[in-house]
N, CA, C and O of each residue as an XYZ file, in Angstrom:
448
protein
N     -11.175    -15.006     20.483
C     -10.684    -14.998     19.127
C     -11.552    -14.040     18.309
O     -12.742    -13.965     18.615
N     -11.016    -13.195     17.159
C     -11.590    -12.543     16.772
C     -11.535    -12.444     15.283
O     -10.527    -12.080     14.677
N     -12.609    -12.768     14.745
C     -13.116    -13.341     12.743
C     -13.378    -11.969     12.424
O     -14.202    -11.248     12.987
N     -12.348    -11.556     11.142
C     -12.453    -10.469     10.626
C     -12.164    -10.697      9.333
O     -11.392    -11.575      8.948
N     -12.988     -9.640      8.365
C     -12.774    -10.037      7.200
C     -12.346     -8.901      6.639
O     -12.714     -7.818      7.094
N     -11.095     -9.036      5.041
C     -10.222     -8.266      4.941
C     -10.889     -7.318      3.685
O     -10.392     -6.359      3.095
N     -12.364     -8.051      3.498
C     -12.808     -7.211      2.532
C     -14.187     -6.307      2.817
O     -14.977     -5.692      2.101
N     -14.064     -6.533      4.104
C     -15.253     -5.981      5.154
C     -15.193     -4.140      5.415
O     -14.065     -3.712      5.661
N     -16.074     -3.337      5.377
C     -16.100     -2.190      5.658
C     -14.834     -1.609      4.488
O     -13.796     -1.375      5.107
N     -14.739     -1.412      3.398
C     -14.395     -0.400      2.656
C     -14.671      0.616      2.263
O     -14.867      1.012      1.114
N     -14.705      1.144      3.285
C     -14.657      2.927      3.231
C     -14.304      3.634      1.682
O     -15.033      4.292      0.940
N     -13.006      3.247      1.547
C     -12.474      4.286      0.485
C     -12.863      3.925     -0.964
O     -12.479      4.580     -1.932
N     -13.924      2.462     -1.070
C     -14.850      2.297     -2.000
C     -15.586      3.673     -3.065
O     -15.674      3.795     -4.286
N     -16.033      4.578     -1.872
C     -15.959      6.213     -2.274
C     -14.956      6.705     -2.973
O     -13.843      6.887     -2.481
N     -15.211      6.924     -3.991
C     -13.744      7.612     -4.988
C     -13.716      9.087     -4.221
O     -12.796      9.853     -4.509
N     -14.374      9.353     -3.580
C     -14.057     11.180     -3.103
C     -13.345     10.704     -1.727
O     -12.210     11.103     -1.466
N     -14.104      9.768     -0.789
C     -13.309      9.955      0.064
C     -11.751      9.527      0.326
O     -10.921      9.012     -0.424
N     -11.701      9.856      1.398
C     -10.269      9.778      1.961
C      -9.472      8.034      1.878
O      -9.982      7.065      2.441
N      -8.565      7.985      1.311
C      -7.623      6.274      1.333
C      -7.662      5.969      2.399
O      -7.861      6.918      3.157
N      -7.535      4.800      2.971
C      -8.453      4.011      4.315
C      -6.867      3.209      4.993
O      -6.188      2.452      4.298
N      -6.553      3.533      6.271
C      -5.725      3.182      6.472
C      -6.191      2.147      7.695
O      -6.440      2.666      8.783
N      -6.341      0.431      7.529
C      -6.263      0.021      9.240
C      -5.344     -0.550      9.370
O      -4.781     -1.125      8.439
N      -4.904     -0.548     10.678
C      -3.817     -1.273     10.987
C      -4.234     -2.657     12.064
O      -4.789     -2.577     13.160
N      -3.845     -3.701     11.466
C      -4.293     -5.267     11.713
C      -3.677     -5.769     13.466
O      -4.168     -6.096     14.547
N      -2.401     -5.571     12.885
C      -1.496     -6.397     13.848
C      -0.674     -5.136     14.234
O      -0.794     -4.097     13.583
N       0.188     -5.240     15.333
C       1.371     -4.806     15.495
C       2.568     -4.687     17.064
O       2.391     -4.416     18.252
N       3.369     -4.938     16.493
C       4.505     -4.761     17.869
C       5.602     -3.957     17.995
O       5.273     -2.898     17.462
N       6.258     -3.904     18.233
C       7.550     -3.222     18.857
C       8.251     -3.376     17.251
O       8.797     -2.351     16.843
N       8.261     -4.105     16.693
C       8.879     -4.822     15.289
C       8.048     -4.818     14.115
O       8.669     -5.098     13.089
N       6.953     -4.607     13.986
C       6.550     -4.662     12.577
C       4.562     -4.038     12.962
O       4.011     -3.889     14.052
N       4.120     -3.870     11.829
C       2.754     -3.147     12.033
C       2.685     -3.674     10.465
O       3.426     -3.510      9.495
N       0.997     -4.639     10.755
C       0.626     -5.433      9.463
C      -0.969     -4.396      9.024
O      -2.005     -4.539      9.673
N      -0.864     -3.512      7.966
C      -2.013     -2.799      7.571
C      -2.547     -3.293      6.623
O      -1.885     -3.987      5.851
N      -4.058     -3.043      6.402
C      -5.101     -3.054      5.332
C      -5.028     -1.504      4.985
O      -5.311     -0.635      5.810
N      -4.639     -1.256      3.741
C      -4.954     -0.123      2.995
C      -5.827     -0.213      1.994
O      -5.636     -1.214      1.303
N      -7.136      0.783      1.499
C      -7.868      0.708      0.657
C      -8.121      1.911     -0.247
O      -8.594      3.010      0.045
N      -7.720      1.467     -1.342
C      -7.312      3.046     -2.336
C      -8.627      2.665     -3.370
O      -8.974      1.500     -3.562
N      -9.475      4.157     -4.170
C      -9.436      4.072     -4.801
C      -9.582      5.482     -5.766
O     -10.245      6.467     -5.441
N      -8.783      5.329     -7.054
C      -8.403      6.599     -7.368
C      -7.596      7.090     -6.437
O      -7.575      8.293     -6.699
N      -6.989      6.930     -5.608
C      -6.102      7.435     -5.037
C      -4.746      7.570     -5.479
O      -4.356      6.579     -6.096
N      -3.802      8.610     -5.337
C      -2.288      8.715     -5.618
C      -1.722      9.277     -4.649
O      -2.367      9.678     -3.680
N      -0.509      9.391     -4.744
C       0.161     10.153     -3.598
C      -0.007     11.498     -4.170
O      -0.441     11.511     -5.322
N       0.253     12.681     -3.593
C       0.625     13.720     -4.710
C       1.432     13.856     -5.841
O       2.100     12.936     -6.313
N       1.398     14.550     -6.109
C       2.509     15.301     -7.331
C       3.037     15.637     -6.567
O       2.609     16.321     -5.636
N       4.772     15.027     -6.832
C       5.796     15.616     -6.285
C       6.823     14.702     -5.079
O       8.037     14.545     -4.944
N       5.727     14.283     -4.418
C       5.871     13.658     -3.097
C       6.417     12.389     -3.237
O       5.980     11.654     -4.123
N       7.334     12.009     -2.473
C       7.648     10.716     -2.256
C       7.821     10.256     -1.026
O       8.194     11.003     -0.121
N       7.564      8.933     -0.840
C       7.508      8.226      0.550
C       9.503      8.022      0.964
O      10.241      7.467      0.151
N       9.845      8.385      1.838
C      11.552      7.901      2.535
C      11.110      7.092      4.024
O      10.915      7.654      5.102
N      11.040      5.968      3.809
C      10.261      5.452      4.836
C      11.520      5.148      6.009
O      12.562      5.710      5.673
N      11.616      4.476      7.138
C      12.460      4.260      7.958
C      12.293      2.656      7.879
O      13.204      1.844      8.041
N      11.219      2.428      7.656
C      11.139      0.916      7.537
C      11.062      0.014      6.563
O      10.517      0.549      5.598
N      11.408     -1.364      6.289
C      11.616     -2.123      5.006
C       9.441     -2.331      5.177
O       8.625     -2.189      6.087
N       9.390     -2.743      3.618
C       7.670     -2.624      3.762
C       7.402     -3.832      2.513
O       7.710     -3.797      1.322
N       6.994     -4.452      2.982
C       6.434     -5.700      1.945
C       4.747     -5.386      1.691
O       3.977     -5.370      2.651
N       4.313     -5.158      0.391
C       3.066     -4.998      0.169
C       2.710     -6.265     -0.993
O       3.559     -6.766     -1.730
N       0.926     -6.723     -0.949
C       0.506     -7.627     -1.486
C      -0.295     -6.734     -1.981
O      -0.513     -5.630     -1.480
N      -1.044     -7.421     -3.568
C      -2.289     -6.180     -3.826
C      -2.848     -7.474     -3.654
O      -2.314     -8.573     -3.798
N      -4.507     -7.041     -3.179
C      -5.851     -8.299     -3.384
C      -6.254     -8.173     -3.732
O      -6.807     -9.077     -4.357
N      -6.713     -6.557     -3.925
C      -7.935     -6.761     -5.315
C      -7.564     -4.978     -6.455
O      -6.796     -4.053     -6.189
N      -8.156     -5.100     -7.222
C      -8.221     -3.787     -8.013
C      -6.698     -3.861     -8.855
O      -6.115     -4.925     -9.063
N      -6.121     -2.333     -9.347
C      -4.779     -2.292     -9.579
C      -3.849     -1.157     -8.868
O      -4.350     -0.558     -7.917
N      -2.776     -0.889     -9.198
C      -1.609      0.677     -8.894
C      -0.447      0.396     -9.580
O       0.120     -0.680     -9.768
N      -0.169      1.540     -9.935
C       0.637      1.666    -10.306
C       1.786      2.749     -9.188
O       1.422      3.741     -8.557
N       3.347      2.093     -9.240
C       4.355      2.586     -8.329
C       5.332      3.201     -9.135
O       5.662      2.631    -10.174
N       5.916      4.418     -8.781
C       7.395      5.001     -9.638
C       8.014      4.961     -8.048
O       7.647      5.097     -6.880
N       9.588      4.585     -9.118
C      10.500      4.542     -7.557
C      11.446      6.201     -8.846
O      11.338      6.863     -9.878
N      12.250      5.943     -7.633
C      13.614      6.921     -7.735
C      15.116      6.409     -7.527
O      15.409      6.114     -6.369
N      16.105      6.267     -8.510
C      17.493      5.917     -8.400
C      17.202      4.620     -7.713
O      16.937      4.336     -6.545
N      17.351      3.838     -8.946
C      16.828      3.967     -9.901
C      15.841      4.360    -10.076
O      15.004      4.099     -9.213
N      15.426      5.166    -11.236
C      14.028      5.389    -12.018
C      13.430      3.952    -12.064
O      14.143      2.952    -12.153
N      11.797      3.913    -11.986
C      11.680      2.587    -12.520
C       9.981      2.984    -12.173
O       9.603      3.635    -11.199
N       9.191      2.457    -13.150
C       7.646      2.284    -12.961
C       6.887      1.297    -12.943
O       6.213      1.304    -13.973
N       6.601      0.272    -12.162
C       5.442     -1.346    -12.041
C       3.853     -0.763    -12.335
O       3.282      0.314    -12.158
N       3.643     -1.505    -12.641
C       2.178     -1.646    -12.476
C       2.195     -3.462    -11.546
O       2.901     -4.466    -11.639
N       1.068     -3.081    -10.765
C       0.740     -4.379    -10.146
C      -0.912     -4.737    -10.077
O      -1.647     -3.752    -10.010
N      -1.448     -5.855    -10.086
C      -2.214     -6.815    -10.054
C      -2.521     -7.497     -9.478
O      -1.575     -8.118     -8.994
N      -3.947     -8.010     -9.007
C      -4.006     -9.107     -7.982
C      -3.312    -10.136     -7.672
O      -3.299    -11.070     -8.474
N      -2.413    -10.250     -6.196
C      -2.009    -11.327     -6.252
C       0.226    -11.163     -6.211
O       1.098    -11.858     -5.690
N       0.251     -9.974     -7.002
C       1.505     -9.250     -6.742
C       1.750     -8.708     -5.983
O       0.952     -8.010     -5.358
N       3.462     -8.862     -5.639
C       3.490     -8.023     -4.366
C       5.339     -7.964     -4.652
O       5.888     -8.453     -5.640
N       6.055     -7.236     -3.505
C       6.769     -7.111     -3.780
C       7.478     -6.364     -2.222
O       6.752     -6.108     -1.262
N       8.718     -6.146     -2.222
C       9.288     -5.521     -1.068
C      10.254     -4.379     -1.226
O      11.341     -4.371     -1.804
N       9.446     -3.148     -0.410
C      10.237     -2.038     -0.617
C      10.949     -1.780      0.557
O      10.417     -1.631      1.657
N      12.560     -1.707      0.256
C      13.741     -1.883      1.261
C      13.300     -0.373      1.660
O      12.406      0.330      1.189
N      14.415     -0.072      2.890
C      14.191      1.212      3.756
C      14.642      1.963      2.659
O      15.474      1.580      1.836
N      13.985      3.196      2.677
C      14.986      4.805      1.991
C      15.033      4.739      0.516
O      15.682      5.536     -0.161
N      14.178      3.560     -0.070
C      14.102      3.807     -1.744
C      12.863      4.271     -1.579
O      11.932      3.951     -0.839
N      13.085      5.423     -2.746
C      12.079      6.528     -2.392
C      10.909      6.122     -3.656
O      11.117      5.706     -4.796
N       9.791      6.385     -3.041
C       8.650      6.220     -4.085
C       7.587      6.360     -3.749
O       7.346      6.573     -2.560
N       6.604      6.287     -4.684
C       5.513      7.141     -4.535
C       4.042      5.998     -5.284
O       4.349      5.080     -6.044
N       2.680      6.240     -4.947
C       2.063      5.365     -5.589
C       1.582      6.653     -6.850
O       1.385      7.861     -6.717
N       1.520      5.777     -8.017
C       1.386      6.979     -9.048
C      -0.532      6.772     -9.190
O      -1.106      7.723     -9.722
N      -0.836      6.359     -9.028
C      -2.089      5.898     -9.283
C      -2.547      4.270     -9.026
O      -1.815      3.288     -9.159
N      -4.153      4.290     -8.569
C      -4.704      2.947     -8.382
C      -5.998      3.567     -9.178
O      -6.372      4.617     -9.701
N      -6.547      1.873     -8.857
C      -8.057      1.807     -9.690
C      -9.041      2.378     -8.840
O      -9.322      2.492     -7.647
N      -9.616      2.821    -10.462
C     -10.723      4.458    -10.041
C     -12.634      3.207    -10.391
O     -13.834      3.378    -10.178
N     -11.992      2.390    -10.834
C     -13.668      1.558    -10.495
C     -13.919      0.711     -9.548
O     -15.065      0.289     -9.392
N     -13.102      0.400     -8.919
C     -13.011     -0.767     -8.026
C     -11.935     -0.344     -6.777
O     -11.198      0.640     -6.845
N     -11.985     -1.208     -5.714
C     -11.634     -0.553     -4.575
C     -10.149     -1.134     -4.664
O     -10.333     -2.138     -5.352
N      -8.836     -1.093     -4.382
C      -7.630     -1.620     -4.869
C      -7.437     -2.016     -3.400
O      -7.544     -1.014     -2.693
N      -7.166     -3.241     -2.626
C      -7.326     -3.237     -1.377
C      -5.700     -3.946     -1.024
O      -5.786     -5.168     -1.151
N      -4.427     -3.555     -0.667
C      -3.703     -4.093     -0.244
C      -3.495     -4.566      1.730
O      -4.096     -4.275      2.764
N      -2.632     -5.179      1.462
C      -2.099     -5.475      3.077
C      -0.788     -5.211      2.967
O      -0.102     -5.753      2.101
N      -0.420     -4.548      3.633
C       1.542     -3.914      3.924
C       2.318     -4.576      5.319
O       1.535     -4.610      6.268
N       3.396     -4.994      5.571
C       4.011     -4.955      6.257
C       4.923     -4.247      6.330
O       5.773     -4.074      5.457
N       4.850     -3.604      7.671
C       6.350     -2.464      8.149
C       7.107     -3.422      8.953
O       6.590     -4.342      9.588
N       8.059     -3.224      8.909
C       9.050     -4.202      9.380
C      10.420     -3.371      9.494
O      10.775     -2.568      8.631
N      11.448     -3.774     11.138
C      12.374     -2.866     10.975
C      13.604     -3.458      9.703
O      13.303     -4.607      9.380
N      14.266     -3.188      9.306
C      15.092     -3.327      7.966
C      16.009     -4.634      8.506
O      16.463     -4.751      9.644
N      16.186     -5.727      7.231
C      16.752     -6.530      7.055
C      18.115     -6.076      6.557
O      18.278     -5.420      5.529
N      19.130     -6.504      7.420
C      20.657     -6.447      7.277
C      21.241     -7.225      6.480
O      22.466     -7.183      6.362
């Protein structure tokens, strides 16, 4: 058995370095990640068209998300979370630049 902790080794604690991608779990069907942003955004411009439905939790810090068709902008908070269906396109517009913003995502193939 193996005790791991989800607030252990945060790398991207570093506002210069690179957003921290691990990946926890995964199978044939879904891949459960720890992502750790801070100050991080996607680019200008860019948006995610994912293939897979993706449920994200935030645990600690904040971000803010813009989707597309609809237009629409969240901010989220510890403890929020929410589920982004396949092919709605969006982007993270920004997270917190003092503190490390640490979510967990599920990829999952799309609910019919």
């Amino acid at each position: 058995m193996d005790i791991n902790n989800l607030f252990a080794n945060l790398c991207a604690s570093d506002r210069f370095g690179e957003e921290q991608f691990d990946t926890l779990l995964q199978s044939d069907t879904f891949r459960l990640e720890r992502i750790v942003s801070t100050g991080h955004a996607t680019p200008v411009g860019t948006f995610y068209d994912q293939e897979w439905d993706e449920w994200v939790i935030l645990l600690t810090g904040s971000a803010e998300i813009q989707f597309i068709d609809p237009d629409e902008r969240i901010r989220l908070s510890p403890g929020d979370h929410l589920r982004l269906p396949a092919h709605r396109l969006h982007r993270v517009d920004a997270t917190d630049r003092n503190e490390a913003t640490v979510w967990l995502a599920l990829h999952y193939q799309p609910i019919r």
